[in-house]
MDAnalysis code that builds the backbone (N, CA, C; Angstrom):
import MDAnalysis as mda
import numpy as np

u = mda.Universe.empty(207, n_residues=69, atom_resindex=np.repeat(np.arange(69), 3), trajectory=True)
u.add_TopologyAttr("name", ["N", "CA", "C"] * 69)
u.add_TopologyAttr("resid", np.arange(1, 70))
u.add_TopologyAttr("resname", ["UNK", "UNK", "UNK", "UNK", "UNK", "UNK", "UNK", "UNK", "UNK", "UNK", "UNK", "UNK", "UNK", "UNK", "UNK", "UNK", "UNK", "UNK", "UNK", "UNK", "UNK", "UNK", "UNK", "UNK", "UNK", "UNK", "UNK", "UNK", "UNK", "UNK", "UNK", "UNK", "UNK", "UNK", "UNK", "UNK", "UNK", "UNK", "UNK", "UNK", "UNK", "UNK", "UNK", "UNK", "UNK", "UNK", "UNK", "UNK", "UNK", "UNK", "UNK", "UNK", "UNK", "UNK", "UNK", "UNK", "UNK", "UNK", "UNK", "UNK", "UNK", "UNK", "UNK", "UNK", "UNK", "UNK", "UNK", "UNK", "UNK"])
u.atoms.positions = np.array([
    [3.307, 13.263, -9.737],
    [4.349, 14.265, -9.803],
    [3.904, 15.408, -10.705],
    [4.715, 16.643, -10.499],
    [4.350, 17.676, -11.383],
    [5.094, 17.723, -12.349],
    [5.598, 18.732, -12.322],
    [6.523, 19.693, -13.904],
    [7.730, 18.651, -13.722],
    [8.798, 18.498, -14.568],
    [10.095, 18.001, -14.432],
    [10.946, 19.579, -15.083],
    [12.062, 19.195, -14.514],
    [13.051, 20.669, -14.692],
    [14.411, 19.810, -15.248],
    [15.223, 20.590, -15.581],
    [16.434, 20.384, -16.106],
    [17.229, 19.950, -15.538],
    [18.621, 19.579, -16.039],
    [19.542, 18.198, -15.802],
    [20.710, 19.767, -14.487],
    [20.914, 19.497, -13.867],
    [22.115, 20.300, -13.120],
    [23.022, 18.867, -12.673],
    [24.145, 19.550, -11.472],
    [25.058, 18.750, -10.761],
    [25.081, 18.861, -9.360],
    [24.840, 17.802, -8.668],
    [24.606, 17.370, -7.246],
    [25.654, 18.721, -6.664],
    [25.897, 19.317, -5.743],
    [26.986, 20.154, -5.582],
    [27.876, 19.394, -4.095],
    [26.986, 18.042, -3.481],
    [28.287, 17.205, -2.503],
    [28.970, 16.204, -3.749],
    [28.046, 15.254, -4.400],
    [28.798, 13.978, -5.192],
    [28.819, 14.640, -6.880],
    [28.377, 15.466, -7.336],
    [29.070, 16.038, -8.605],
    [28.342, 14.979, -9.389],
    [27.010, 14.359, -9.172],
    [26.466, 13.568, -9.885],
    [24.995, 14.562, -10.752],
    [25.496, 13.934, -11.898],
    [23.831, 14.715, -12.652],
    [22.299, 14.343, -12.291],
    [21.990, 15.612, -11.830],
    [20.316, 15.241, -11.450],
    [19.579, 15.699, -12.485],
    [18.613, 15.632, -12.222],
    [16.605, 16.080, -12.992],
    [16.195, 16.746, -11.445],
    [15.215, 17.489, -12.260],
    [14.565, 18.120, -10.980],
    [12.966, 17.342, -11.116],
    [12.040, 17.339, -10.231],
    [10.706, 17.271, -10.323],
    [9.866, 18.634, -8.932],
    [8.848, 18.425, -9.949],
    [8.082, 19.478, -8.563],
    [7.005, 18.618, -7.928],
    [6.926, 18.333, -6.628],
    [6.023, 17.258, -5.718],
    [4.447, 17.590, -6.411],
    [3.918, 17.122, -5.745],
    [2.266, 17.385, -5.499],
    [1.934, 18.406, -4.833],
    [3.020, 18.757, -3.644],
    [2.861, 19.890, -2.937],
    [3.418, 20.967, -3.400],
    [4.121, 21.306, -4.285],
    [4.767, 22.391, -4.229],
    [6.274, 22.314, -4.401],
    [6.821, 21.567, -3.757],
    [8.226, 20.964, -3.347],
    [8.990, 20.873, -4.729],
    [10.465, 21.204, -4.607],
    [11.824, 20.664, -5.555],
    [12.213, 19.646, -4.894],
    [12.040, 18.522, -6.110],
    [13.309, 17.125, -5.521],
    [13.972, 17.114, -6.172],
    [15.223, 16.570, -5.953],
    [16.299, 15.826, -6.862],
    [16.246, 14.795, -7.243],
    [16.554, 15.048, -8.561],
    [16.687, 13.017, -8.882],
    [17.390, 12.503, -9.729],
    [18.495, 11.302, -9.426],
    [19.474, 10.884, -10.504],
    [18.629, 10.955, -11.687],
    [19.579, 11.576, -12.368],
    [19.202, 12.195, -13.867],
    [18.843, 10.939, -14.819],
    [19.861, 9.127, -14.618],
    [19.390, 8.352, -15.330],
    [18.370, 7.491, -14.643],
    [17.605, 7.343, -15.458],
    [16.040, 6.377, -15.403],
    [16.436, 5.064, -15.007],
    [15.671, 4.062, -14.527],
    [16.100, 2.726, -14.581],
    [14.491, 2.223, -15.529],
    [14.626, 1.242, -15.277],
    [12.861, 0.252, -15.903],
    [13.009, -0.326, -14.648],
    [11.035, -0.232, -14.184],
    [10.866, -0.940, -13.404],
    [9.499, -0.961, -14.042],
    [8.543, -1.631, -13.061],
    [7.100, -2.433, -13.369],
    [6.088, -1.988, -12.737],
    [5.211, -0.908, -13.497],
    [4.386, -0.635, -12.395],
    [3.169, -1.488, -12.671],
    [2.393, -1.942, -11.251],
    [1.234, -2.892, -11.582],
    [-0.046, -2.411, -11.309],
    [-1.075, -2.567, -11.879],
    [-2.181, -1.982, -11.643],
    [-3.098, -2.523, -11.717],
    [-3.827, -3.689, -10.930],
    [-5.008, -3.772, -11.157],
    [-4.567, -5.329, -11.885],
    [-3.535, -5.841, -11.744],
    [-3.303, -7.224, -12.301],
    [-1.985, -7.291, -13.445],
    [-2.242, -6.106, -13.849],
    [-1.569, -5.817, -15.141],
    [-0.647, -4.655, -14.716],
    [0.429, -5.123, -15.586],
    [1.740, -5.136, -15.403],
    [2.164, -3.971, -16.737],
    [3.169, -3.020, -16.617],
    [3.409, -1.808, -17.097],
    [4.987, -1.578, -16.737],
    [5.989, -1.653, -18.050],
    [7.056, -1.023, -18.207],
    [7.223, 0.232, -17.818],
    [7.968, 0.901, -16.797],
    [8.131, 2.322, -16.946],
    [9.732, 2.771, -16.666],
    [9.649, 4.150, -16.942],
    [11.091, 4.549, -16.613],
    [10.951, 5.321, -15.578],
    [11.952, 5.169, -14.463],
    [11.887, 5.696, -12.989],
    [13.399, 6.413, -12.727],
    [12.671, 7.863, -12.081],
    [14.297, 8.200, -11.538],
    [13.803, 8.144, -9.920],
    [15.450, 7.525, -9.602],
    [15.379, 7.350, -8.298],
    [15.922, 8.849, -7.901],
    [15.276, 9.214, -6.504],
    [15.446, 10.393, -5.327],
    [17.034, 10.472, -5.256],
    [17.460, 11.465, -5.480],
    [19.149, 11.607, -5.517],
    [19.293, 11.513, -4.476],
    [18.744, 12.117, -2.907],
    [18.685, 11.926, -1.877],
    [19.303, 10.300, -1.209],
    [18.513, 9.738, -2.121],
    [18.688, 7.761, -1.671],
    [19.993, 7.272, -2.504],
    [20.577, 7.964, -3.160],
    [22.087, 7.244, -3.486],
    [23.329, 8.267, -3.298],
    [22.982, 9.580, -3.109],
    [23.919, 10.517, -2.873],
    [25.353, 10.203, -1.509],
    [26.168, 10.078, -1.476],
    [26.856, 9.391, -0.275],
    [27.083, 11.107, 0.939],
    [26.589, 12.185, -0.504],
    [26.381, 13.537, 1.172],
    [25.361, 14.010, 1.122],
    [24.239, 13.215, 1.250],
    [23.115, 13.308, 1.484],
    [22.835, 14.173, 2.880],
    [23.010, 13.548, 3.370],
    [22.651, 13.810, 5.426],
    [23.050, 15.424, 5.217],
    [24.063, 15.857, 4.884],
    [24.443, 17.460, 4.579],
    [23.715, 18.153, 4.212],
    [22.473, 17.985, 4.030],
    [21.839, 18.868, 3.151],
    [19.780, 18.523, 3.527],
    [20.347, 17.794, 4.352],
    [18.886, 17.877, 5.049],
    [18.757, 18.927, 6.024],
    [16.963, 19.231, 6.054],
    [16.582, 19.901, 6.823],
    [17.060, 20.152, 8.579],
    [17.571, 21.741, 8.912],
    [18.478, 21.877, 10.002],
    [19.432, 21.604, 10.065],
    [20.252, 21.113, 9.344],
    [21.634, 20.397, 9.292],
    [22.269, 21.959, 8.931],
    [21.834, 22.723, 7.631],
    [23.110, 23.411, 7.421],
    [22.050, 24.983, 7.180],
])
């Protein structure tokens, strides 16, 4: 991932995101709180903090995909 950007509000579910910038170029959204998950590498095992894609828990998601609006 690239740069991370600041906290805003989903504008369908009014939920707080984070921004990130892809590899490509791209703005995603992403629930603003982290969870812990495990990343593994090579055998060995690594605590991290993850935001999930606002996209994947947003309930008006589909609204706001590409061609839709």
């Amino acid at each position: 991932m690239g740069k991370m950007y600041g906290v805003s509000l989903c504008k369908s579910c009014r939920a707080p995101l984070t921004w990130c910038e892809t590899v490509n170029g791209k703005k995603m959204p992403l629930d603003a709180t982290a969870f812990k998950a495990v990343q593994v590498k090579e055998g060995i095992g690594e605590v991290i903090d993850v935001h999930m894609p606002h996209w994947a828990t947003c309930p008006g998601a589909d609204t706001f995909r590409k061609g839709i609006i």
